[in-house]
C-alpha positions as CSV (number, residue, x, y, z in Angstrom):
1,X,14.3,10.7,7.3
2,X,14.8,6.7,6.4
3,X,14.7,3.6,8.1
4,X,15.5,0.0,7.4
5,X,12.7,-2.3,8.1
6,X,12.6,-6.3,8.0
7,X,9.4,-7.8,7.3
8,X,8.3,-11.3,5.6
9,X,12.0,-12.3,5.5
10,X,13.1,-9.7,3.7
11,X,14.5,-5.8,4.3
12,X,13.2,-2.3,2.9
13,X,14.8,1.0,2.9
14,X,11.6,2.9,3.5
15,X,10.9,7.1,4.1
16,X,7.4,8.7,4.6
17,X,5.0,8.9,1.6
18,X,7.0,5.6,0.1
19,X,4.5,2.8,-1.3
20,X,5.5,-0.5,-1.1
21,X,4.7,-4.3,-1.9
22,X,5.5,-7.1,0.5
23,X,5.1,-10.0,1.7
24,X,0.9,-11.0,2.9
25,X,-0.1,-9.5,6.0
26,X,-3.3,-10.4,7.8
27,X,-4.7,-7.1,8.0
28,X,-8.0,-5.5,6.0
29,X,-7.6,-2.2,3.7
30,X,-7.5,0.7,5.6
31,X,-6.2,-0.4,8.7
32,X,-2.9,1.0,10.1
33,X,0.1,-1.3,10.7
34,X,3.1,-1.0,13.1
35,X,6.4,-2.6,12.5
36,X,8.7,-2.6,15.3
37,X,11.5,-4.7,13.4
38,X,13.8,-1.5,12.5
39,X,17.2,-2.1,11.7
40,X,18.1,1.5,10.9
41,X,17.3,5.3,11.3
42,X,18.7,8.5,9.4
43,X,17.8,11.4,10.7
44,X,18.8,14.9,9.7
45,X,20.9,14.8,11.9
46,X,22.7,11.3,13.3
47,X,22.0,7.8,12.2
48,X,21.2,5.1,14.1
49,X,22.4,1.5,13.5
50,X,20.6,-1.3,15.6
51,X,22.4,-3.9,17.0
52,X,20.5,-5.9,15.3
53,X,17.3,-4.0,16.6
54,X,16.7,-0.7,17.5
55,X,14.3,-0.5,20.7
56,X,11.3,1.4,21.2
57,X,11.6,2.2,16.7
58,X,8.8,1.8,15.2
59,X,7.3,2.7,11.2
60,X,4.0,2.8,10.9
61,X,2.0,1.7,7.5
62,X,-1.3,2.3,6.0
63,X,-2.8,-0.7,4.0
64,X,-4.0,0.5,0.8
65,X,-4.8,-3.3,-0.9
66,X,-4.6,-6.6,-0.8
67,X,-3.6,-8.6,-4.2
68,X,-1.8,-10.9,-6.5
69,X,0.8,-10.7,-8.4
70,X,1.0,-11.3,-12.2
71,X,1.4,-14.6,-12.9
72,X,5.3,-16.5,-13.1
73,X,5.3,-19.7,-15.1
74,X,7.8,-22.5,-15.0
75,X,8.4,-24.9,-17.6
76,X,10.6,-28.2,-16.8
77,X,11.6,-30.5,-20.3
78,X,14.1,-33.3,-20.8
79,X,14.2,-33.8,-25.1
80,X,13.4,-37.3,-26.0
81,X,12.1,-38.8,-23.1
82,X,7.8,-37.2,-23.3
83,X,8.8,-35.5,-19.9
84,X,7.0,-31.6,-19.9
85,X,5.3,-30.2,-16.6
86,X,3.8,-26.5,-17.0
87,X,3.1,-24.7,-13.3
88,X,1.8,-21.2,-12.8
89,X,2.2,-19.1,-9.5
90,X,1.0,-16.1,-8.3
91,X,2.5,-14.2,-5.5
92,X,0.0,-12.7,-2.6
93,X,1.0,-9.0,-1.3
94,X,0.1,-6.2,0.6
95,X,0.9,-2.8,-0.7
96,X,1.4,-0.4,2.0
97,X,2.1,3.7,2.3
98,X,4.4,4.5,5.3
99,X,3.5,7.2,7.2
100,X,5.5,7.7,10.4
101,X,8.7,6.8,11.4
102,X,9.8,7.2,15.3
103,X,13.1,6.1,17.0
């Protein structure tokens, strides 16, 4: 069984036992999370293509940590002109273990 799920902007192909890392959610380790934005369910037998949702779907997630990422630097330059700005960024994320998925 798989399901297409959008969260934080972006899309996941996701089955049960998967581990993933998106996008921040407000939510403590631990606690269980729902998503109801599915776009897609395979079962064993049919598959299910929302239009763009698919109602009453939901995929349900456990919370396993809260983090950063590693760090990504930029680096802008223009030769001969003493111009040189360094940044650093680091990406926050859930990582999450899904656990159910119901159409």
């Amino acid at each position: 069984m798989l399901a297409v799920i959008k969260t934080g902007g972006k899309q996941y192909r996701v089955s049960p036992k998967d581990k993933l890392k998106i996008e921040k959610l407000a939510a403590e380790e631990g606690a269980e999370i729902v998503f109801d934005n599915v776009l897609l369910v395979e079962n064993e037998k049919d598959l299910i293509i929302g239009e763009p949702l698919i109602k009453g779907a939901t995929v349900t997630a456990k919370v396993l940590k809260q983090a950063k990422a590693d760090k990504v630097m930029t680096f802008k330059y223009k030769s001969k002109k003493r111009y040189k700005v360094k940044k650093g960024h680091r990406q926050l994320y859930t990582e999450v273990e899904i656990t159910d998925i119901k159409n």
